[in-house]
C-alpha positions in Angstrom: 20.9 -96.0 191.4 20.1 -94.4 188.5 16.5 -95.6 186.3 16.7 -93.7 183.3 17.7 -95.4 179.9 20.7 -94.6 178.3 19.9 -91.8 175.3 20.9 -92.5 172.0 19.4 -92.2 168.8 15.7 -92.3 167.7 13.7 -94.0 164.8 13.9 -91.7 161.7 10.7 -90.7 160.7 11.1 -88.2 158.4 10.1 -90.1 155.3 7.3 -91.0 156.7 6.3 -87.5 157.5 7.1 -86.4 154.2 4.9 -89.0 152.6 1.6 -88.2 154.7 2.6 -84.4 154.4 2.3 -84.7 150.7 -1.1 -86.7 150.4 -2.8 -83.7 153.0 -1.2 -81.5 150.0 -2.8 -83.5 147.6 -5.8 -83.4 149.6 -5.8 -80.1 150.4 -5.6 -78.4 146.7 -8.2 -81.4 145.1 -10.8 -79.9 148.2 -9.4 -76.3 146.9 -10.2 -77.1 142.8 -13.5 -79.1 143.7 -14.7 -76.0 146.1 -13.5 -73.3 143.4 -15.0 -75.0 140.2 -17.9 -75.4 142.2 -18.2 -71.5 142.8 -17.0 -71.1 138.9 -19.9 -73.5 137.6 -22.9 -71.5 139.6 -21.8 -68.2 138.5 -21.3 -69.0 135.0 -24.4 -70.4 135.3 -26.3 -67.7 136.3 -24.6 -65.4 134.0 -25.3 -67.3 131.1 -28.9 -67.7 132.6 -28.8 -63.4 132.6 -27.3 -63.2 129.5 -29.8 -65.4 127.5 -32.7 -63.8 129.1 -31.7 -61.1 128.0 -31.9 -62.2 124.1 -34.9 -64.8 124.5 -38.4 -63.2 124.6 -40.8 -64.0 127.5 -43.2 -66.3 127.1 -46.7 -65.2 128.6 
């Protein structure tokens, strides 16, 4: 006697996939810009802190 279940076709879940695939995307390049203006707002920072010490006197 045989126990296994006929084979035939599976659920389709490729839209699914697709969908969650696309958020992580989404995700994935916010996490990218928020980690890269990050970087970009601390060196500009400190080069406009370099740059205006340099034209500022010191005080004493």
């Amino acid at each position: 006697m045989n126990s296994q279940r006929p084979t035939g076709r599976v659920e389709n879940f490729t839209n699914a996939f697709l969908v969650s695939f696309g958020v992580l995307v989404f995700i994935l390049l916010w996490t990218i810009n928020i980690v890269f203006g990050f970087l970009w707002a601390i060196g500009s920072a400190y080069a406009c802190n370099i740059g205006l010490s340099r034209f500022t006197p010191r005080r004493e």
